[in-house]
C-alpha positions as CSV (number, residue, x, y, z in Angstrom):
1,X,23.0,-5.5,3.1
2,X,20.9,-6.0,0.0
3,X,17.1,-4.9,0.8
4,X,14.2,-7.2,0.0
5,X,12.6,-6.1,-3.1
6,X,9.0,-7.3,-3.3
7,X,6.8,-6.3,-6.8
8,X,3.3,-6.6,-6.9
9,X,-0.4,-4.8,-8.3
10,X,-2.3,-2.4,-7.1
11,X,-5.8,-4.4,-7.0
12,X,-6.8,-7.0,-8.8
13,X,-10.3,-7.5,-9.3
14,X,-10.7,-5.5,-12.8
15,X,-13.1,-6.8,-15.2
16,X,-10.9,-6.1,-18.3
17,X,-7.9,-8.1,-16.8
18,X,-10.3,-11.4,-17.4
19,X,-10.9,-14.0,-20.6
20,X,-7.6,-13.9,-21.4
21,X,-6.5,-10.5,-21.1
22,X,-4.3,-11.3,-18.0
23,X,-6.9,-14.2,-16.6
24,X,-7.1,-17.7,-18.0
25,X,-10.0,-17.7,-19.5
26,X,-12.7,-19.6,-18.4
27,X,-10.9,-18.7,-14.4
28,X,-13.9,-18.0,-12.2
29,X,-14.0,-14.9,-10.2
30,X,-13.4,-16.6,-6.6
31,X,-10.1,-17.9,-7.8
32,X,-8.0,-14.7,-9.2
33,X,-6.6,-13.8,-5.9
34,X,-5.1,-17.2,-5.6
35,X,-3.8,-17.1,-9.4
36,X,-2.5,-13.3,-8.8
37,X,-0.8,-14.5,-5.6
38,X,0.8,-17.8,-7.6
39,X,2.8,-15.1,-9.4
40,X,3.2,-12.2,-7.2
41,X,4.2,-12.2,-3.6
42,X,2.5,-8.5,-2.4
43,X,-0.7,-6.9,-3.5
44,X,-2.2,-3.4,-2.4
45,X,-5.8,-3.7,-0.8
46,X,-7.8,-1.3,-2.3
47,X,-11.2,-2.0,-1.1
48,X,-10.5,-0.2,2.4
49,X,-9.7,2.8,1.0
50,X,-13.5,2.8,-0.4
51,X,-15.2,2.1,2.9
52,X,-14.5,-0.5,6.1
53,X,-14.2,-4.1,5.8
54,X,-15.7,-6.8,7.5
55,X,-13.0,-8.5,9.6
56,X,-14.0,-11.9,7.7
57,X,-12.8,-10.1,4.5
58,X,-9.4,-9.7,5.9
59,X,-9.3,-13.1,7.1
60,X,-10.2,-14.3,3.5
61,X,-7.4,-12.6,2.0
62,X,-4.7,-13.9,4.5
63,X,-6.2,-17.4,4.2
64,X,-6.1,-17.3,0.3
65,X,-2.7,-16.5,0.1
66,X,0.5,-18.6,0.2
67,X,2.8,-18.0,2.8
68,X,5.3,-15.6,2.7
69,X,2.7,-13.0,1.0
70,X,2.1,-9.2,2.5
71,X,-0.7,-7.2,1.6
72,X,-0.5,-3.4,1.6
73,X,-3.4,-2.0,3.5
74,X,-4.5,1.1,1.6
75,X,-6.1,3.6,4.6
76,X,-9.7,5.0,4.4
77,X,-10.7,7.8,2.2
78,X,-12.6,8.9,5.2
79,X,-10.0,9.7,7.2
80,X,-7.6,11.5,4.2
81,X,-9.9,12.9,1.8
82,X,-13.4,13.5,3.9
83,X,-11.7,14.1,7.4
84,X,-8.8,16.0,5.8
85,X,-6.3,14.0,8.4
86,X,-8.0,16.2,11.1
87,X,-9.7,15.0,14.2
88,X,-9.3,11.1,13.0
89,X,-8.7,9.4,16.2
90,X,-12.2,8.2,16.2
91,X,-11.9,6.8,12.6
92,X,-8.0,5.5,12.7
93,X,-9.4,3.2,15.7
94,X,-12.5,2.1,13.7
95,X,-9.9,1.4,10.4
96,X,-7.7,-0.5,12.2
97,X,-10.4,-2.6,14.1
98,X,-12.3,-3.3,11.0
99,X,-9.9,-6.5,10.6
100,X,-6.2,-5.2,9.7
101,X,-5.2,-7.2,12.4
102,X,-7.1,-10.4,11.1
103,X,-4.1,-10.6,8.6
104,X,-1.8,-11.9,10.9
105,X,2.0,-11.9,9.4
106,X,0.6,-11.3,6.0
107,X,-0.1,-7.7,7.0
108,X,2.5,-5.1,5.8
109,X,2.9,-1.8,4.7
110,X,-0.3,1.0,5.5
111,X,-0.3,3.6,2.6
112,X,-1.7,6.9,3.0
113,X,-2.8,8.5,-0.3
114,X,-3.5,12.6,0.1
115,X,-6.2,14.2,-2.2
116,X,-4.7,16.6,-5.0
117,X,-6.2,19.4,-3.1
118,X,-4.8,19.0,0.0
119,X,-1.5,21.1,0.6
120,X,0.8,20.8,2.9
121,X,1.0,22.1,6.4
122,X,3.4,21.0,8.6
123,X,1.3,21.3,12.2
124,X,-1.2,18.8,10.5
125,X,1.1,16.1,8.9
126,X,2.9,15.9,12.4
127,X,-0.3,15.3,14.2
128,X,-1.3,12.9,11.9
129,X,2.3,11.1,11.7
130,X,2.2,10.9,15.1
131,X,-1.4,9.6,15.6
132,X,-0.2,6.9,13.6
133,X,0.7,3.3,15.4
134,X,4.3,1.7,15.2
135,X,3.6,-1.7,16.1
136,X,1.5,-4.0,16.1
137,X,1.0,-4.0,19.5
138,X,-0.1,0.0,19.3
139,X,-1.8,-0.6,16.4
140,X,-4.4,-3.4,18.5
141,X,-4.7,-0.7,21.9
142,X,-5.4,1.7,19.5
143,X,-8.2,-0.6,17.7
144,X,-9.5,-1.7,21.0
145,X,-11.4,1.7,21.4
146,X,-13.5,0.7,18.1
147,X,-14.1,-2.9,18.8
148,X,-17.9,-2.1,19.7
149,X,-18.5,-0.2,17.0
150,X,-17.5,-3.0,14.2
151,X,-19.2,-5.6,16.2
152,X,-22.8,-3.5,16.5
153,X,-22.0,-2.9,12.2
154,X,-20.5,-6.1,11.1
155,X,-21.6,-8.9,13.6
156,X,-18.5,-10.2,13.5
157,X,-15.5,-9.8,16.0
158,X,-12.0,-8.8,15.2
159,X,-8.7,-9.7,16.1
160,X,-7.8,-7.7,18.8
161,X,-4.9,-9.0,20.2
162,X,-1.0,-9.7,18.7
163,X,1.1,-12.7,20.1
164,X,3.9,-10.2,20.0
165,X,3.4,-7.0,19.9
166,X,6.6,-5.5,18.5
167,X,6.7,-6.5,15.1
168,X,7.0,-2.5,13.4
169,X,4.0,-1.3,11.7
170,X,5.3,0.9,8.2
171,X,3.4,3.5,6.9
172,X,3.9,5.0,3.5
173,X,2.3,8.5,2.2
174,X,1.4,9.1,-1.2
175,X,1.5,13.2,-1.9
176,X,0.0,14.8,-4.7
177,X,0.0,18.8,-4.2
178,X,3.0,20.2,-5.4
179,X,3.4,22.0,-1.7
180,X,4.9,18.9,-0.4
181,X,7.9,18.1,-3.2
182,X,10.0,20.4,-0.6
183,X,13.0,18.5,1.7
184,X,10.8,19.8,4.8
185,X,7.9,17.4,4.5
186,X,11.0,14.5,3.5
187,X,12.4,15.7,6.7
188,X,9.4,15.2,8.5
189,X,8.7,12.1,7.7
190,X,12.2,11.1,8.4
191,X,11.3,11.9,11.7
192,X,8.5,9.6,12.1
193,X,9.9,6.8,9.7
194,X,7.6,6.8,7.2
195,X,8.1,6.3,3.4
196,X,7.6,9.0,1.1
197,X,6.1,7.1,-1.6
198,X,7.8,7.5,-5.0
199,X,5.1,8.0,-7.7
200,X,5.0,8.0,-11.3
201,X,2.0,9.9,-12.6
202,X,2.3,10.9,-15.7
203,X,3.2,14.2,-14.8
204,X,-0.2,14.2,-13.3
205,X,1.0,15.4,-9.9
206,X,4.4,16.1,-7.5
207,X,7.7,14.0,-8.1
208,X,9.5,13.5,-5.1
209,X,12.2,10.8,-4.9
210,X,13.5,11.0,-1.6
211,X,14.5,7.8,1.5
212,X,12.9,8.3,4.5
213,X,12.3,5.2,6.2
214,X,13.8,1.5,5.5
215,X,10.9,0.9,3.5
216,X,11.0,2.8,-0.2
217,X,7.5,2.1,-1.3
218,X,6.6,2.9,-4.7
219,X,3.7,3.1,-7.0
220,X,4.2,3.0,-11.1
221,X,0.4,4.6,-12.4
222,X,2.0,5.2,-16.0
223,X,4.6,7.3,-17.5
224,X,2.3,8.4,-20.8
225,X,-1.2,8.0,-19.8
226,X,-2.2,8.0,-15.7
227,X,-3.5,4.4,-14.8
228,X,-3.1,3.3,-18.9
229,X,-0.3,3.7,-20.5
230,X,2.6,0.6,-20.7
231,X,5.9,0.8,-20.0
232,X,8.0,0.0,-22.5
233,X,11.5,-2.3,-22.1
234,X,13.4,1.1,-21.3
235,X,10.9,2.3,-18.9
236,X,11.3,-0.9,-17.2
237,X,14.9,-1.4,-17.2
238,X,15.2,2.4,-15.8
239,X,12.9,1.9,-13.3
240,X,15.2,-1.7,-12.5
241,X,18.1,-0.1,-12.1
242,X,16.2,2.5,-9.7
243,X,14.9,-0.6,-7.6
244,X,18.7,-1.7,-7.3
245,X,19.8,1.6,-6.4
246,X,17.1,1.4,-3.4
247,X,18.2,-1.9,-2.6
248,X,21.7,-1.2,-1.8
249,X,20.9,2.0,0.0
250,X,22.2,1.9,3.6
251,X,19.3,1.4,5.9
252,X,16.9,0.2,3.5
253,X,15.5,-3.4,4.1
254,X,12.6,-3.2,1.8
255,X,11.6,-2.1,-1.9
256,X,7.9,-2.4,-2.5
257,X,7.0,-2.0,-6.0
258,X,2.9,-1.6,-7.3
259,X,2.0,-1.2,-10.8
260,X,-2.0,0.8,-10.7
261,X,-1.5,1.2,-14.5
262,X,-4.5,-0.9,-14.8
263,X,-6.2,-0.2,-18.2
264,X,-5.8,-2.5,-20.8
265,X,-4.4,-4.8,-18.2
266,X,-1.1,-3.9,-18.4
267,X,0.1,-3.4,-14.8
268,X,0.5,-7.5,-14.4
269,X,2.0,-7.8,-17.4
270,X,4.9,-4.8,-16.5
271,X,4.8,-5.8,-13.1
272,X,6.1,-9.5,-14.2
273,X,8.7,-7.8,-16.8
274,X,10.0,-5.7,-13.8
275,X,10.3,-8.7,-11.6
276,X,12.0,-10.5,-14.2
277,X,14.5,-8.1,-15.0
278,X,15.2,-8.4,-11.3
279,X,15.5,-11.9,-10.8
280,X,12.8,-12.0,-7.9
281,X,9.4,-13.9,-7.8
């Protein structure tokens, strides 16, 4: 079986991407998640990496968004980069009940991006693999014990409750200290099924290119210049013929592609060559 291969952008509320540079001009501000999702069928949330959302933002997103579109949730800085992935019950519960939920079956893929200085050891990746929820229906008992504590910040209630609750929740990490390009953190998250995400850097940070779940999730930064360089029509046919690769891998149902080589706009622009030279939306 073919996987489903889904391409979309990391963000897109850049400045630089308007009057014509990617924008119509003359588009106003309110309606560039509506003309991004015209053309793309999965974008990566960034703003809840930053800090939590209210759950009205979430329900904004979903409601703006033709069916058939999935967001990527990227998870809070807080809880990777401040909390180090240690002792983040507390703040995984308070993530997830920001308003996750509130995007219904639009929701897909969580990704977990590490900070560059933190290495790898193995008793804290499997706490915090395991910590994480594997359906929706874990993912709303585990929000439950937060529910208070978004209401008392945001005035505004969450979705707390799934009509089913076994539709899988996927997570996807994103390493980038070289003490985790090793086959014993890809054999950990096998264990867990999560996605080691496949990231091109710029030779920035690690290089792993390993399947560990059924979802291959991968994020294209730039091959020249981190978050700024183009890719030209090689770069984009290799990366193609990596996609189909994925694809066709047993056990793999889905390829999720996200271009963050935002400067000078170019991420939509190679994120719509790469669909093309695919043959999907």
């Amino acid at each position: 079986m073919t996987a489903q291969i889904r391409i979309g952008l990391s963000g897109w509320r850049y400045p630089h991407w308007r009057r014509g540079a990617f924008y119509p001009s003359g588009l106003v501000q309110r309606r560039e998640l509506e003309y991004v999702s015209g053309l793309f069928d999965t974008l990566e949330l960034n703003g809840p990496f930053y800090s939590l959302q209210r759950p009205s933002s979430y329900v904004g997103w979903r409601d703006r968004t033709p069916d058939g579109f999935v967001f990527a949730v990227k998870g809070s800085r807080f809880i990777t980069h401040m909390k180090k992935l240690a002792g983040v019950g507390d703040a995984l519960a308070a993530f997830f009940a920001s308003g996750v939920l509130d995007l219904g079956d639009k929701l897909g893929p969580v990704l977990w991006q590490l900070p560059p200085m933190l290495g790898y050891r193995e008793d804290r990746m499997t706490d915090f693999l395991g910590s994480l929820p594997r359906t929706k229906g874990e993912m709303a008992a585990l929000a439950a014990a937060a529910a208070d504590r978004i209401r008392d910040r945001f005035g505004e209630d969450p979705a707390l409750t799934v009509a089913d609750p076994d539709p899988p929740v996927r997570h996807a990490v994103e390493v980038r200290h070289d003490s985790f390009a090793t086959g014993e953190f890809a054999a950990v998250c096998r264990e867990f099924g999560v996605s080691l995400v496949v990231a091109d850097t710029a030779g920035r940070f690690p290089w792993v290119d390993e399947v560990t779940a059924d979802l291959v999730y991968v994020r294209l930064h730039g091959d020249q210049e981190l978050y700024r360089s183009g890719y030209t029509d090689q770069g984009i046919g290799w990366w193609a013929d990596r996609v189909r690769g994925w694809a066709a891998t047993p056990g793999v149902r889905l390829v999720h592609v996200y271009f963050d080589n935002d400067g000078d706009a170019h991420a939509p622009h190679d994120a719509l060559r790469l669909a093309r030279r695919l043959g999907v939306r």
